[in-house]
C-alpha positions as CSV (number, residue, x, y, z in Angstrom):
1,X,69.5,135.6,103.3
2,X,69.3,132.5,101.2
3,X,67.5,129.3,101.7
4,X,68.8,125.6,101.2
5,X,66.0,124.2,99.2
6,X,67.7,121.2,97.8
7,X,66.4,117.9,98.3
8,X,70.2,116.4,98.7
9,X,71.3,118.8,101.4
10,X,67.8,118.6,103.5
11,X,68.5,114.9,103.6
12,X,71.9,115.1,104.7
13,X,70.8,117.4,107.5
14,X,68.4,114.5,108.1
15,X,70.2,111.8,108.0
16,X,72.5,112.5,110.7
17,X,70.9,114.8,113.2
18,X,67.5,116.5,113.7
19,X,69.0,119.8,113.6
20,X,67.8,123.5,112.4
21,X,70.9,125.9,111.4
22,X,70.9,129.6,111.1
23,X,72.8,132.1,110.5
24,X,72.0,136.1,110.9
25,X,74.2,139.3,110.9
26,X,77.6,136.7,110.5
27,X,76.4,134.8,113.8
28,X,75.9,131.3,113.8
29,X,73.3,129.1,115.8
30,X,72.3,125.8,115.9
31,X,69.4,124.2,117.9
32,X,68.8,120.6,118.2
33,X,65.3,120.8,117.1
34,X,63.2,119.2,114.3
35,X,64.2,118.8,111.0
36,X,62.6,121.6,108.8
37,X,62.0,121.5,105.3
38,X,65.0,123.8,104.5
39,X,68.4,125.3,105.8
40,X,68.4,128.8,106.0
41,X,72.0,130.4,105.6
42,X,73.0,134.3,105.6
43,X,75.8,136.2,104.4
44,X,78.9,137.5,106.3
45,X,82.5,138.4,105.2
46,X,84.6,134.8,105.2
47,X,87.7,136.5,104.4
48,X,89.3,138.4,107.5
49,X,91.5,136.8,109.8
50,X,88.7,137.5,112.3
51,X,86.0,135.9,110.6
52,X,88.4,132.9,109.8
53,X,89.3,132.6,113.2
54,X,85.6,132.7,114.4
55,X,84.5,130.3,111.7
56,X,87.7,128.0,113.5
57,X,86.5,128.6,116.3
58,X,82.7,127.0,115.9
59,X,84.2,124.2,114.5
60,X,86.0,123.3,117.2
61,X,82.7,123.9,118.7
62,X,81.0,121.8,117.2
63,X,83.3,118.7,116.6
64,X,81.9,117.5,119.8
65,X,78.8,117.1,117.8
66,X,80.3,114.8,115.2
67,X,80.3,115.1,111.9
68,X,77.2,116.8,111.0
69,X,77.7,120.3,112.3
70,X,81.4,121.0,110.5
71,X,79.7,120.0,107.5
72,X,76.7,122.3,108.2
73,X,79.5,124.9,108.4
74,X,81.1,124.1,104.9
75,X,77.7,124.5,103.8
76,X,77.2,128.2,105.3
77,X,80.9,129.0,104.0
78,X,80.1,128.2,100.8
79,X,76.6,130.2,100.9
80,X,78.6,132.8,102.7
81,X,80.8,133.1,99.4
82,X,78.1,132.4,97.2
83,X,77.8,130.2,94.0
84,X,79.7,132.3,91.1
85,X,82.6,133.2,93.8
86,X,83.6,130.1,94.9
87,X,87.5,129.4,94.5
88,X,86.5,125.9,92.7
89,X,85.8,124.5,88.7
90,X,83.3,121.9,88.0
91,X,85.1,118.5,87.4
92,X,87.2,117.7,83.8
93,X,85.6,114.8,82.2
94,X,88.0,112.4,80.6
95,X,87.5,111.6,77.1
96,X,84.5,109.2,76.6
97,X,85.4,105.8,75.3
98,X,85.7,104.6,71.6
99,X,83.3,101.4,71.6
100,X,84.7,98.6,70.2
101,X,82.5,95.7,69.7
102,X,83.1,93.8,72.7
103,X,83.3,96.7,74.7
104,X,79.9,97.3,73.2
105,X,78.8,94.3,74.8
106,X,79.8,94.9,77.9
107,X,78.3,98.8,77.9
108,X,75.3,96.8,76.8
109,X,75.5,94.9,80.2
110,X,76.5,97.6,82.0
111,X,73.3,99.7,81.0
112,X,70.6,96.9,81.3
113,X,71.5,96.6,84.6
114,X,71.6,100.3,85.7
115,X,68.3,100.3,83.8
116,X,66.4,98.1,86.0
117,X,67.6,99.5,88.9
118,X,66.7,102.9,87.5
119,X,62.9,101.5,87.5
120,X,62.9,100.3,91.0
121,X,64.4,104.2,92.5
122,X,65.6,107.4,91.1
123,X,67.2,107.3,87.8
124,X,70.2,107.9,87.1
125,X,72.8,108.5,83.9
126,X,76.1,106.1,83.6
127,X,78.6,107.5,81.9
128,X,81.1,105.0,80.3
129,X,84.7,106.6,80.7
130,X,88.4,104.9,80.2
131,X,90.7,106.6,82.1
132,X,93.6,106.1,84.9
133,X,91.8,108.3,87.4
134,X,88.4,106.5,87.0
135,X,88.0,102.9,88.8
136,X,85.3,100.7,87.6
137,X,82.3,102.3,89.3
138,X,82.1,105.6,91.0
139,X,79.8,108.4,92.0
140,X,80.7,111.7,90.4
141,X,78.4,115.2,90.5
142,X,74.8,113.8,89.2
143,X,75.9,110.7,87.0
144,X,78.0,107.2,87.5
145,X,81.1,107.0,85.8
146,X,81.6,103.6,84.5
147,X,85.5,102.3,83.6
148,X,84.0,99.5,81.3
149,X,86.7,97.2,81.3
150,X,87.7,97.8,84.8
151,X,84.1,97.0,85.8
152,X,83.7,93.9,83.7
153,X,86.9,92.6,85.4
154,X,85.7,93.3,89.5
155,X,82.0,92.6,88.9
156,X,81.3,89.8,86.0
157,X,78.3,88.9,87.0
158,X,74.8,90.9,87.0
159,X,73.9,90.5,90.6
160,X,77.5,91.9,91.6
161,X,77.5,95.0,89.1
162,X,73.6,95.5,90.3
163,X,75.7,95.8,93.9
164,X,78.2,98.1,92.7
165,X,76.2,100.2,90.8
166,X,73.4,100.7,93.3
167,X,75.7,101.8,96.1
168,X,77.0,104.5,93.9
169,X,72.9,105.3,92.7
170,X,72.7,105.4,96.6
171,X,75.6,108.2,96.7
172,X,74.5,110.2,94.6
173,X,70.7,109.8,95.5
174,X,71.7,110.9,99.4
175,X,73.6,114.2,98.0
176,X,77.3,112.7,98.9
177,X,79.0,114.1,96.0
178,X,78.1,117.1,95.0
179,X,78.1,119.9,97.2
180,X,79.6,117.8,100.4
181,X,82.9,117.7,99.2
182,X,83.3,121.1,97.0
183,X,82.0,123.3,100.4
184,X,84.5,121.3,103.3
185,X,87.5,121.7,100.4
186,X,86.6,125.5,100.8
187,X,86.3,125.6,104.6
188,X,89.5,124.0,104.7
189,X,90.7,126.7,102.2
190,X,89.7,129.1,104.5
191,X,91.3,128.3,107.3
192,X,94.5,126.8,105.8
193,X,94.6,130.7,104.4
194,X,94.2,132.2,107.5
195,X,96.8,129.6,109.2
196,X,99.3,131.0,107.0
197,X,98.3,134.8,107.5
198,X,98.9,133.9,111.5
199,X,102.3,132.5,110.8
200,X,103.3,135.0,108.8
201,X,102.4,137.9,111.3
202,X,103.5,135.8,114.0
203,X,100.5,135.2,115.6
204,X,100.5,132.3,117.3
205,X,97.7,132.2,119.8
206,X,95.7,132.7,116.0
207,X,97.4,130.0,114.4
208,X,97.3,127.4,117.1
209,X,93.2,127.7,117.2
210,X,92.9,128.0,113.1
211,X,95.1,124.7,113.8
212,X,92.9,122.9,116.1
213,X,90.2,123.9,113.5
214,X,91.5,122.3,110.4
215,X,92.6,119.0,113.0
216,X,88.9,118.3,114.0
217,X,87.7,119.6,109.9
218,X,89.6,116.7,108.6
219,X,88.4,114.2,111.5
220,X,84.8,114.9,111.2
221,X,85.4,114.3,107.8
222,X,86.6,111.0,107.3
223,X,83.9,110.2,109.9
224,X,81.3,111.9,108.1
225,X,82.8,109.8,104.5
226,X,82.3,106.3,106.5
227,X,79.0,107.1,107.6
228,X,78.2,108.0,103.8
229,X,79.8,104.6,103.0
230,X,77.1,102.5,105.1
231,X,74.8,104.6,103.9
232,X,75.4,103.7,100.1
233,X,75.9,99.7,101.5
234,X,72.6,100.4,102.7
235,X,70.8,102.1,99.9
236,X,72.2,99.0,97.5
237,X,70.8,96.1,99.9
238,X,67.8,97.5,99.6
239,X,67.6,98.4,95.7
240,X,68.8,94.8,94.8
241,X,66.4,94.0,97.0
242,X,63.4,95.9,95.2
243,X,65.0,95.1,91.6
244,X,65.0,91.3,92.2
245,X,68.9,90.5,92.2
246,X,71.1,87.9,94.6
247,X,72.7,90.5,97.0
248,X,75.3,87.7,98.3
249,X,77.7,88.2,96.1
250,X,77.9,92.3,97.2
251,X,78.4,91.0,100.5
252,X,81.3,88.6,100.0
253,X,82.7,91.5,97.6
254,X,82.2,93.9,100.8
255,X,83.8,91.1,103.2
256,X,86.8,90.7,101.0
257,X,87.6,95.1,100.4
258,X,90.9,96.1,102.6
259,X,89.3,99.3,103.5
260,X,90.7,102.9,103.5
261,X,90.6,106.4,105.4
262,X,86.9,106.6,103.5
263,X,86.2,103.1,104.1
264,X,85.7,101.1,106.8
265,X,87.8,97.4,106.5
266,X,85.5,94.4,105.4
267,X,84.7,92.4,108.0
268,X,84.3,95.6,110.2
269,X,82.0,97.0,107.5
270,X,79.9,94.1,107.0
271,X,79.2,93.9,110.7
272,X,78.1,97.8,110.7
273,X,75.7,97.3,108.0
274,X,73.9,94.4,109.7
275,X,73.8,96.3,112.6
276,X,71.9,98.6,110.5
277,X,69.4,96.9,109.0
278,X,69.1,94.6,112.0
279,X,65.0,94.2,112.8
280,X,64.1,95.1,109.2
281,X,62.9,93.0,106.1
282,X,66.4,93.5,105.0
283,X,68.3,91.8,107.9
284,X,70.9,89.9,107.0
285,X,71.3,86.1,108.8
286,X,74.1,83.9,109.9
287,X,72.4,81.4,107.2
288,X,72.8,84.1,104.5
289,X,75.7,85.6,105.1
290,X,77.3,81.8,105.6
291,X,76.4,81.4,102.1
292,X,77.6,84.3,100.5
293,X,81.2,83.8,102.1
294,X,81.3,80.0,101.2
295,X,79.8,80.3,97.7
């Protein structure tokens, strides 16, 4: 057996649902019950076409949960597999950036902002990166990667790159992008595998259930991305809120986003997030937001 001890992954448990998952002799069981201080996981062989097809099968079982419990799965796949034999490399950094003098000046911007949001929560390391595949902020494995120009550009003003910055410190501080992503990419794996394996043997009362499997996978998971999304909108209201910064122009910038499969469209997202911190110090007014659009 082995034991989830992480801060990040107790969290996300949390976060979504007070629930206890174990797994014993390759059975899994979930109880709504409590939140403990762990996850305990156990081993079991994730690499027959019976396994696969029970794995599919308790996630189509618990779909009707939401997203929590198909990510509780990835999780046990991945501790089924274990660390050194996952299918999967750590991330290629691009090359770091050659600072020039005024990109100098902006890193130097860049960092004293990140720095006094590091003293008001957990710290965290920018990384300052020029590269096609990096926009101008984002959460990746334990550090932000920074595209300095790019971020100078969306967010030239302190009080908007304290937003930006502090929903990706919010990412990485709830656990969204480290083990999250890396475990559901090897459940999917898994069961993409094992769909072929059925279509190649002609199997298809096999392959229509591994099917239904990977349907509600990817589902829960775009639901289980938005959720992270408010999440980090939250986690940044309430940092600039500690480190002293005008959170209006975050909100307009949120307002004005088109919104993707991970992302929810402005306006809609706007309204979830006041839902969310409706009845706290945080709440956000008609007055306020009012300003923030007409400013």
């Amino acid at each position: 057996m082995s034991t989830i001890t992480s801060v990040n992954r107790v969290e996300f448990v949390r976060r979504f649902v007070e629930t206890r998952v174990s797994v014993k002799d390759g059975e899994l069981g979930v109880d709504i019950a409590p939140s403990s201080d762990s996850v305990t996981l156990g081993p079991t062989d994730s690499t027959s076409l019976p396994s696969a097809l029970k794995l599919a099968d308790r996630v189509t079982e618990w779909s009707a949960f939401g997203a929590l419990p198909v990510m509780i799965s990835a999780a046990i796949l991945k501790s089924m597999m274990g660390e050194e034999a996952a299918p999967f490399s750590p991330v290629e950094r691009p090359p770091t950036q050659q600072e020039g003098p005024e990109a100098g000046q902006e890193i130097s911007r860049q960092n004293r902002v990140l720095s006094r949001l590091n003293e008001v929560s957990e710290p965290h390391v920018a990384e300052f990166i020029v590269s096609p595949q990096v926009g101008p902020a984002s959460a990746v494995e334990d550090r932000i990667w920074v595209n300095p120009d790019l971020a100078a550009e969306a967010f030239p003003t302190d009080s908007l790159l304290a937003f930006a910055l502090a929903h990706e410190k919010s990412h990485l501080s709830q656990g969204d992008t480290t083990w999250e992503p890396t475990a559901t990419g090897l459940l999917w794996e898994e069961l993409v595998n094992a769909e072929e394996i059925a279509q190649r043997s002609g199997d298809s009362a096999s392959t229509q259930r591994l099917e239904l499997a990977i349907a509600n996978l990817e589902k829960s998971f775009l639901a289980n991305a938005q959720v992270n999304e408010i999440d980090a909108d939250v986690g940044a209201v309430s940092l600039l809120s500690k480190a002293g910064y005008d959170r209006r122009p975050g909100l307009a910038f949120l307002y004005n986003t088109a919104g993707d499969e991970h992302h929810l469209a402005g306006p809609e997202r706007l309204n979830v997030l006041r839902a969310r911190l409706e009845g706290t110090d945080l709440a956000i007014s008609d007055a306020e937001l009012s300003s923030a659009l007409n400013s």
